[in-house]
LUMVEXVO-850672 format. One line per field, with one value per residue (C-alpha): x, y, z; residue in one letter. Coordinates in Angstrom, 1 decimal. Layout:
BEGIN
u = [X_...]
v = [Y_...]
w = [Z_...]
residu = [a_...]
% end
This chain:
BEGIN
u = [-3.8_-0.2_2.6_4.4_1.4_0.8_4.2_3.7_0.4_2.1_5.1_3.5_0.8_4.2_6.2_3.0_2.4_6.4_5.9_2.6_4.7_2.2_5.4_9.3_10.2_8.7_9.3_6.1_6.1_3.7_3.5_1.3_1.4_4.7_6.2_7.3_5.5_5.8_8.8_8.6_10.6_10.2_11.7_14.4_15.4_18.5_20.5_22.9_26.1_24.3_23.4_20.4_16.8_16.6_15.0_17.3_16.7_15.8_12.7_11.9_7.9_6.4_3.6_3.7_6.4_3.7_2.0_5.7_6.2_2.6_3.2_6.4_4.2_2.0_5.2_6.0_3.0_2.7_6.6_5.0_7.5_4.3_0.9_-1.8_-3.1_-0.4_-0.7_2.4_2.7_4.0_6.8_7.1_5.9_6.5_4.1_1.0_0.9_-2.0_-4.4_-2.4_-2.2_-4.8_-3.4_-2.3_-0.7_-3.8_-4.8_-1.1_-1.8_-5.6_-5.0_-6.9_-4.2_-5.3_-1.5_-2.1_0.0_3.6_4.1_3.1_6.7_8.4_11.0_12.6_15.6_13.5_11.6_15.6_16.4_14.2_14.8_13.7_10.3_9.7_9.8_7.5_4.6_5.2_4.3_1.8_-2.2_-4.3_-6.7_-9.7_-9.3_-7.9_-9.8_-12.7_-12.4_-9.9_-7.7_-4.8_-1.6_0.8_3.9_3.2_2.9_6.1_7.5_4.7_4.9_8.7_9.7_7.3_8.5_12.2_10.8_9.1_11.5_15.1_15.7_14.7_11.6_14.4_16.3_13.4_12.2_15.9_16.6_12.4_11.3_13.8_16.7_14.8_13.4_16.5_15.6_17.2_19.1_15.6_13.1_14.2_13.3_16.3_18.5_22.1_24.6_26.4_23.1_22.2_23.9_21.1_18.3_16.0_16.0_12.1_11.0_8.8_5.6_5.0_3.2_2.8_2.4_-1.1_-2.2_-1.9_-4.7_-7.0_-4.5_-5.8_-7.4_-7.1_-5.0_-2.8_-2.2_-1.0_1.1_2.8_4.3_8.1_7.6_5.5_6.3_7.5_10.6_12.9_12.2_12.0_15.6_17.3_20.1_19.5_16.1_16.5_19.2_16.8_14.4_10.9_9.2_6.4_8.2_10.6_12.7_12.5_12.2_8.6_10.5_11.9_8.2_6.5_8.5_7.5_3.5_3.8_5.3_2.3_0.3_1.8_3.2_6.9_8.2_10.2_9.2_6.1_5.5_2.2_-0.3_-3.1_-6.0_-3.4_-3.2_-6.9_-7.5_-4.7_-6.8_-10.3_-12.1_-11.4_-13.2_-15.5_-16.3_-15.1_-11.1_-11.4_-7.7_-8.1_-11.8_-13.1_-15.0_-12.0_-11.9_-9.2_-7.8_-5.7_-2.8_-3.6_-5.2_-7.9_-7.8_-7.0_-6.6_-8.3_-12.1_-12.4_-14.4_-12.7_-14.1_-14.1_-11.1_-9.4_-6.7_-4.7_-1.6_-0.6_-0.2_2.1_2.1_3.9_1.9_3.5_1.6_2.1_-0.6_-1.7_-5.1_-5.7_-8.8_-6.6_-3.0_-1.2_1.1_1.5_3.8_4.4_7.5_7.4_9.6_7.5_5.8_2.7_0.3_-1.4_-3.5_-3.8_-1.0_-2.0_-5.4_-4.2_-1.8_-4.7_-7.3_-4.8_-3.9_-7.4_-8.1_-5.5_-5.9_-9.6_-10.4_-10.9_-13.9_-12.8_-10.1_-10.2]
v = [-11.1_-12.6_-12.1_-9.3_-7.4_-8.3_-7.1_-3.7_-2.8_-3.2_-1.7_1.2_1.6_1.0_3.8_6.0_5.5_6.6_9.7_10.7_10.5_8.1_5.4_5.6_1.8_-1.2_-4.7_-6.9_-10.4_-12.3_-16.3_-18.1_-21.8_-22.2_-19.1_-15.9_-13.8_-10.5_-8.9_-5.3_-2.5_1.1_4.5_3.9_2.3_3.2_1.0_0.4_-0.5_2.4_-0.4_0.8_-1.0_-3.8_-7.4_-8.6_-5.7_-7.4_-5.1_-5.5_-7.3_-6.5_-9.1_-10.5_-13.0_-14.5_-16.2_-17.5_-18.7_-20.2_-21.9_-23.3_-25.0_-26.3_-27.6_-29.4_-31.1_-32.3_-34.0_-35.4_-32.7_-31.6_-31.9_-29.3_-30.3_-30.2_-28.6_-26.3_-27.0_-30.8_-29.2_-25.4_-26.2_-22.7_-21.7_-23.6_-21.0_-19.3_-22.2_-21.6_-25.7_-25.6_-23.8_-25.9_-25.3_-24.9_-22.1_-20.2_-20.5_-19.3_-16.5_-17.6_-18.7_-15.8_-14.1_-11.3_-8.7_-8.8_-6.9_-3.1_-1.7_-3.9_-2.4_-3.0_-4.2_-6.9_-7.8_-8.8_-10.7_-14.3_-15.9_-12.6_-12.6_-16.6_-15.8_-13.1_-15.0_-18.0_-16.1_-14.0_-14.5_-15.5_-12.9_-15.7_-19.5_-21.0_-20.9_-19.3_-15.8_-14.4_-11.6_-10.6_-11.6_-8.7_-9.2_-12.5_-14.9_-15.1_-16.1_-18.6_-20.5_-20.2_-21.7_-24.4_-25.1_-25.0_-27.2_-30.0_-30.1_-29.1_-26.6_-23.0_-21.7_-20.0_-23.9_-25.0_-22.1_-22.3_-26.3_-27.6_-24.4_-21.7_-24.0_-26.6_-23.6_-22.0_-18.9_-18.6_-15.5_-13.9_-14.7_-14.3_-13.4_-12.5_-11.4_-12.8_-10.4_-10.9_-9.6_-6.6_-4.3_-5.2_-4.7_-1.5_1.0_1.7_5.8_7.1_9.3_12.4_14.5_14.4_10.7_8.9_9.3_6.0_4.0_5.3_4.3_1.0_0.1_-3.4_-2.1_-0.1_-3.0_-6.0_-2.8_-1.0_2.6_1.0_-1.5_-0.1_-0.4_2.0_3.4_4.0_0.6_-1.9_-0.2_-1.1_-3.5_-5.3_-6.0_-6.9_-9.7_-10.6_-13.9_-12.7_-14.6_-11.6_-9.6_-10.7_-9.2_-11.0_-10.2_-9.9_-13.0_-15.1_-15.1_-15.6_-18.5_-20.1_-19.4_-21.0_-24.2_-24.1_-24.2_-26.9_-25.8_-25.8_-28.9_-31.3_-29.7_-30.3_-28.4_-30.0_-32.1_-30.9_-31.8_-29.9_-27.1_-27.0_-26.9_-24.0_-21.9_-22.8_-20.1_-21.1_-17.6_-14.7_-12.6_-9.9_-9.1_-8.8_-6.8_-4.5_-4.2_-4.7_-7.7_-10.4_-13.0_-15.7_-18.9_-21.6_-19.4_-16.9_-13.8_-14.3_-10.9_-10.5_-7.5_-5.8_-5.9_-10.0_-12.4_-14.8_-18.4_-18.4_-20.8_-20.4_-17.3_-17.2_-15.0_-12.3_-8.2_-6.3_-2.9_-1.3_-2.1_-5.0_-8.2_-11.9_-14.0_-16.9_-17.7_-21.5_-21.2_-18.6_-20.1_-17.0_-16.1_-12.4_-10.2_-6.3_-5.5_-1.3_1.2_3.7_2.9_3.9_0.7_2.1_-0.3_1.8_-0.3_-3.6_-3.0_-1.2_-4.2_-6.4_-5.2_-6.0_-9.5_-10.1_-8.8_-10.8_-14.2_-14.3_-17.4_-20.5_-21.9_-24.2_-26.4_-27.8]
w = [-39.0_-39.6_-36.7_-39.0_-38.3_-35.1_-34.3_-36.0_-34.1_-30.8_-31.6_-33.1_-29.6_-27.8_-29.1_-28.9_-25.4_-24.8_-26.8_-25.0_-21.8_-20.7_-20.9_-20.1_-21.1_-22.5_-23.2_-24.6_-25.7_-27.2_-27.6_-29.3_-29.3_-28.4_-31.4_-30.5_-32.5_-31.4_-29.0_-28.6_-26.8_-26.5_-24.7_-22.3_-19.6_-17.6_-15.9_-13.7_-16.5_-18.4_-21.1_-23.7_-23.4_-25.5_-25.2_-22.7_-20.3_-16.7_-15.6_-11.7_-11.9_-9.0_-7.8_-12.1_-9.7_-7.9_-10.6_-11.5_-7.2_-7.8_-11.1_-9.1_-6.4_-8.8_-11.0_-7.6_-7.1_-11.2_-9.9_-6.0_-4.1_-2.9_-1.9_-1.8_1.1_3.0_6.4_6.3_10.3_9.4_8.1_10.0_13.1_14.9_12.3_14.3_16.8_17.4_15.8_12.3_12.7_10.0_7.1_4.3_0.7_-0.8_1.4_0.7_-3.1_-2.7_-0.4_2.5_5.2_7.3_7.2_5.1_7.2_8.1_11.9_11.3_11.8_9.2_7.4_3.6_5.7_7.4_4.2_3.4_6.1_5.5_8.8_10.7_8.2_8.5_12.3_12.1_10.1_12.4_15.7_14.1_14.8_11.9_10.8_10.4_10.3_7.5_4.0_5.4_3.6_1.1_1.1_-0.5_1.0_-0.6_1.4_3.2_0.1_-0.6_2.4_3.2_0.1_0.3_3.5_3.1_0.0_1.4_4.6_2.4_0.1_1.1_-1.5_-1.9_-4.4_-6.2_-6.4_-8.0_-10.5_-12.0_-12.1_-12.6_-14.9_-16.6_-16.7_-19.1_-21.0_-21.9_-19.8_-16.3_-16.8_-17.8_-15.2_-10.9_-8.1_-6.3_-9.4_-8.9_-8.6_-11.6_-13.4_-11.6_-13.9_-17.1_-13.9_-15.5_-13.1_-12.1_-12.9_-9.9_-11.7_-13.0_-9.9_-6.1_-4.8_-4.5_-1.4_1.4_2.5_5.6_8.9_11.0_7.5_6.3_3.4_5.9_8.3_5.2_3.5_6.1_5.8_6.0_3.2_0.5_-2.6_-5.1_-7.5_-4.7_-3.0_-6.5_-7.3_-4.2_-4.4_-1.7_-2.7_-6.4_-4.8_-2.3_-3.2_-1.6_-3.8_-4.0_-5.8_-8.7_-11.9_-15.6_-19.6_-21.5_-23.3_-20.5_-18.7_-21.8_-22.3_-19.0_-19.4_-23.3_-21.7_-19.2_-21.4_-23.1_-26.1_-25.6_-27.1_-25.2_-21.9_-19.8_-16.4_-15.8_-17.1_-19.1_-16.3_-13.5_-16.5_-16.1_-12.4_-11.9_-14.5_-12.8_-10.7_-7.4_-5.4_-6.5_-3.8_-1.3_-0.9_3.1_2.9_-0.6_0.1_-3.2_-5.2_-6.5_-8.8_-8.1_-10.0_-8.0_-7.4_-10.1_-10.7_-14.2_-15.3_-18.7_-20.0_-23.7_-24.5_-26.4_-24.4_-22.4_-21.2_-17.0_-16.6_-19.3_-18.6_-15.8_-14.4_-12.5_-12.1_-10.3_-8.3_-11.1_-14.1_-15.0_-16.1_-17.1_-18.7_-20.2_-22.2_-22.8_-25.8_-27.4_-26.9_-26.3_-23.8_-23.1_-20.9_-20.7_-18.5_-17.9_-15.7_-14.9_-11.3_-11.1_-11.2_-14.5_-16.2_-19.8_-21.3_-20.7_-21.9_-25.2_-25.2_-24.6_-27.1_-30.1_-28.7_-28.8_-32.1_-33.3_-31.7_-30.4_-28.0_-30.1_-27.6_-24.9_-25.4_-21.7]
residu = [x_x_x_x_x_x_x_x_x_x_x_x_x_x_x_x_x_x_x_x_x_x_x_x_x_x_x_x_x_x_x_x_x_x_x_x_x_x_x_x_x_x_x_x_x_x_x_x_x_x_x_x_x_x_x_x_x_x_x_x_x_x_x_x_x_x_x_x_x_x_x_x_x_x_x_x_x_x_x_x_x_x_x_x_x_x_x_x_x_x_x_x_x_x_x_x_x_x_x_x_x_x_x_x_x_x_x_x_x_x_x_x_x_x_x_x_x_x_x_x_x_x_x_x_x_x_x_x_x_x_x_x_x_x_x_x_x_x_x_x_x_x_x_x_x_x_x_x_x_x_x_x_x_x_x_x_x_x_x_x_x_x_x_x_x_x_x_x_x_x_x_x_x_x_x_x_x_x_x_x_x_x_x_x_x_x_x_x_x_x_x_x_x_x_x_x_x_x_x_x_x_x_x_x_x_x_x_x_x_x_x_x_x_x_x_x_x_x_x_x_x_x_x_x_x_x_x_x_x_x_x_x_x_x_x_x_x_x_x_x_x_x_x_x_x_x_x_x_x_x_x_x_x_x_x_x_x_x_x_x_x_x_x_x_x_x_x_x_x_x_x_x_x_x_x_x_x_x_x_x_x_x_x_x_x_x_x_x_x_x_x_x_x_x_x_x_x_x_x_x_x_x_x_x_x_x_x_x_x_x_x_x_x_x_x_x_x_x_x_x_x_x_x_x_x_x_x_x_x_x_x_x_x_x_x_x_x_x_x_x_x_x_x_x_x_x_x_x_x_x_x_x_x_x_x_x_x_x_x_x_x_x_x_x_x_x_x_x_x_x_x_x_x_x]
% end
């Protein structure tokens, strides 16, 4: 199947999911071996300079940033910024307390540090304020001891991988996305977390769904306690100004395109820029847990800083795909046996996974895994 076609098959599911009403807005991108061979919008997308949807619309993410915070770290390490075994206290030592001493960078990336809940009455204006967060995670007690069980840190990742990368290093996760990753690519006015201000005009405003609200998680649940009431996420909350300028580092806003870029040059295939080295390429991919979320509550499987779901029905070698989905439905991957890099950027907020497996399912048609490639 040539890209022409490729390109045709997704904009025609694209444009059928907007006219089902099962879509507002879309932006997909796909990337295979380093060529864009398919970029895709569909519907609208309203936002703030009233500008139409196109490929340069910058859709809020959701949680698709972690995998860009994580690929980051890993960056840092391929460059000797970091280490993963650094124990964050050697650098943030308030964040000891409580026998926190232990956690290290490997445990931030793998979602085992034991922080998975900011305090219960958090608020979208704390989430805002860094040095109030920071402050919070630093006196907080650990939920187990370090790396001894896994559980999705929703809200907390950011900030723990952020102000030990700021404390190692000197400059902020945000520094070093733009000046060690999208500024060699060619892409950092596409992929953020905190989106300047200059830029928050082309921002996608986010489309609550169709119906009454899901319902919350049981209160005093594990779910309840790492997302409280005040902070969770939804339409009203990923349009705020105040937190599309804010660097979280869980949370982010970027193009299909722009991301794509950055997962085609992990995987190599950007010429003239390497992130990291094909055996760190490998290790980041690996499965690093498979077993119980203690916070969500249900089985996980986790790569070194990634999730390794990819979406569609085609086979897929353990360790070899690795990225990330958010909240809202968005997703960013990468698949190392098939070479593509895929991203689907959407406006409606509802966490709906029926477009990234339609999405998925004609990737995987077209470019099926070529066996391992290590």
């Amino acid at each position: 199947m040539g890209a022409d076609d490729v390109r045709e098959r997704l904009q025609s599911a694209a444009d059928g999911l907007v006219a089902s009403g099962a879509e507002a807005g879309l932006q997909i991108a796909v990337v295979r071996d380093g060529r864009l061979v398919a970029e895709v919008t569909a519907g609208r997308a309203a936002t703030r300079e009233g500008c139409d949807l196109d490929a340069g619309t910058l859709f809020h993410a959701a949680s698709t940033a972690k995998g860009v915070a994580s690929a980051v770290a890993h960056v840092l390490v391929e460059r000797g910024e970091l280490a993963y075994d650094l124990r964050v206290a050697e650098v943030w030592p308030e964040f000891g307390a409580h026998g926190k001493d232990g956690v290290t960078l490997r445990h931030i990336l793998l979602h085992t540090a034991g922080v998975p809940a900011p305090p219960y009455d958090t608020t979208v204006e704390d989430l805002c304020d860094w040095e109030h967060m920071c402050a919070a995670l630093a006196a907080a007690e650990p939920w187990w001891p370090p790396g001894t069980r896994f559980g999705y840190h929703a809200q907390t990742f950011g900030f723990l991988l952020g102000e030990t990368v700021r404390r190692a290093t000197g400059r902020s996760l945000a520094w070093w996305l733009r000046e060690a990753v999208t500024r060699p690519l060619g892409v950092e006015d596409e992929v953020h977390f905190g989106v300047p201000e200059p830029l928050l005009g082309r921002v996608a405003l986010q489309e609550p769904p169709p119906g009454a609200p899901p319902a919350g998680p049981e209160p005093g649940s594990p779910p309840d306690r790492a997302l409280p009431p005040g902070i969770r996420p939804d339409a009203g909350r990923a349009n705020r100004a105040d937190v599309l300028t804010t660097s979280s580092y869980s949370a982010g806003t970027m193009t299909a395109r722009g991301v794509a870029r950055v997962y085609s040059a992990l995987l190599g295939h950007v010429e003239g820029v390497e992130l990291v080295s094909p055996a760190r390429r490998t290790a980041m991919a690996a499965v690093q847990f498979e077993g119980m979320d203690e916070v969500m509550g249900f089985p996980i499987t986790w790569a070194f800083g990634f999730s390794t779901y990819r979406p569609g029905d085609g086979p897929a070698r353990p360790g070899s795909t690795f990225g990330m989905v958010g909240m809202n439905g968005s997703a960013a991957y990468a698949d190392i046996d098939s070479g593509v890099a895929v991203v689907v950027m959407r406006n409606r907020f509802d966490g709906g996974l029926g477009t990234l497996s339609q999405v998925g399912r004609i990737v995987d048609d077209a470019y099926p895994s070529r066996g391992d490639s290590g």
